[in-house]
N, C-alpha and C positions, 0 to 999 in steps of 0.2 A: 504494500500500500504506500502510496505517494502521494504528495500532493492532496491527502484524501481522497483519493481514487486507487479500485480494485484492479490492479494491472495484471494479464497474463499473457506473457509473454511467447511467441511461438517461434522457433528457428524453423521454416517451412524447407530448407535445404536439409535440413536433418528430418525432419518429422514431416513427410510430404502431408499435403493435401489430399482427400478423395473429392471426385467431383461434386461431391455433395458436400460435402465442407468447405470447398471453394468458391462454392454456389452461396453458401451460408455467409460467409466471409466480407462474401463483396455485396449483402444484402440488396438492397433496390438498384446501386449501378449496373452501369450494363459495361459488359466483356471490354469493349472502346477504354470505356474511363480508367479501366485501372490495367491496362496494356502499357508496359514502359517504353515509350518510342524511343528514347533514350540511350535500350539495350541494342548493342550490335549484334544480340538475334530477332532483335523485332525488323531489320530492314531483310533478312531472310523472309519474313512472312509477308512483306509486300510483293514479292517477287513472282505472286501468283495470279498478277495481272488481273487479279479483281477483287471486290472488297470480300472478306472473310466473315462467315456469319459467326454468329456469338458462341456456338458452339467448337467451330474450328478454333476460336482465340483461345477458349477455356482450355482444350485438348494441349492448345502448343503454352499454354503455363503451366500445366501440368508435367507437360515432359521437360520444361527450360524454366525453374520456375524466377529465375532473371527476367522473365518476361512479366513479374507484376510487378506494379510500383510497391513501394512502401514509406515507411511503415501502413499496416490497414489498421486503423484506431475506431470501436465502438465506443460512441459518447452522447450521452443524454438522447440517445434513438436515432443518432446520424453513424451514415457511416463516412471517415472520411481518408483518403487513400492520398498517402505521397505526406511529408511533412508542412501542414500549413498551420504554421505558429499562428497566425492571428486568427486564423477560426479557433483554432484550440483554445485562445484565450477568452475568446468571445462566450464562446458554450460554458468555460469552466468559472467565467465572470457570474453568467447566469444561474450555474448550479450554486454558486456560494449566496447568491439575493435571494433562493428561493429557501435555504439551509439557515 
């Protein structure tokens, strides 16, 4: 516990994902938002000369899993994918007004 918040921490390189826990993970985004463009295997999956449904993304994070952004932080019912300090601070401003 941090900051007053329950933190569990997952190394998804060690402790893979099943696709349902993946699916869990990145609750209401879709495949798009938490795909790392970033990774030099996400210009591998462009190479298929068309857009990739959401199902092909989740498959190629599963086997690369460099291909999700992170950290994926669940907070106050968001979910929010990739490090964004000022939302975090925003939501954790909110949890302490309503505490």
């Amino acid at each position: 516990m941090q900051q007053g918040v329950d933190l569990e921490v997952r190394d998804y390189f060690r402790n893979p994902f099943t696709m349902e826990e993946l699916k869990e993970a990145i609750g209401p985004l879709r495949p798009q938002e938490v795909l790392s463009y970033r990774s030099p295997r996400s210009k591998e999956l462009g190479s298929a000369g068309r857009p990739l449904t959401d199902e092909e993304i989740l498959s190629a994070i599963l086997k690369e899993p460099s291909l999700l952004r992170r950290p994926i932080i669940h907070l106050a019912g968001e979910v929010i994918v990739g490090f964004d300090r000022e939302r975090l601070e925003q939501i954790l401003s909110g949890l302490r007004k309503i505490s």
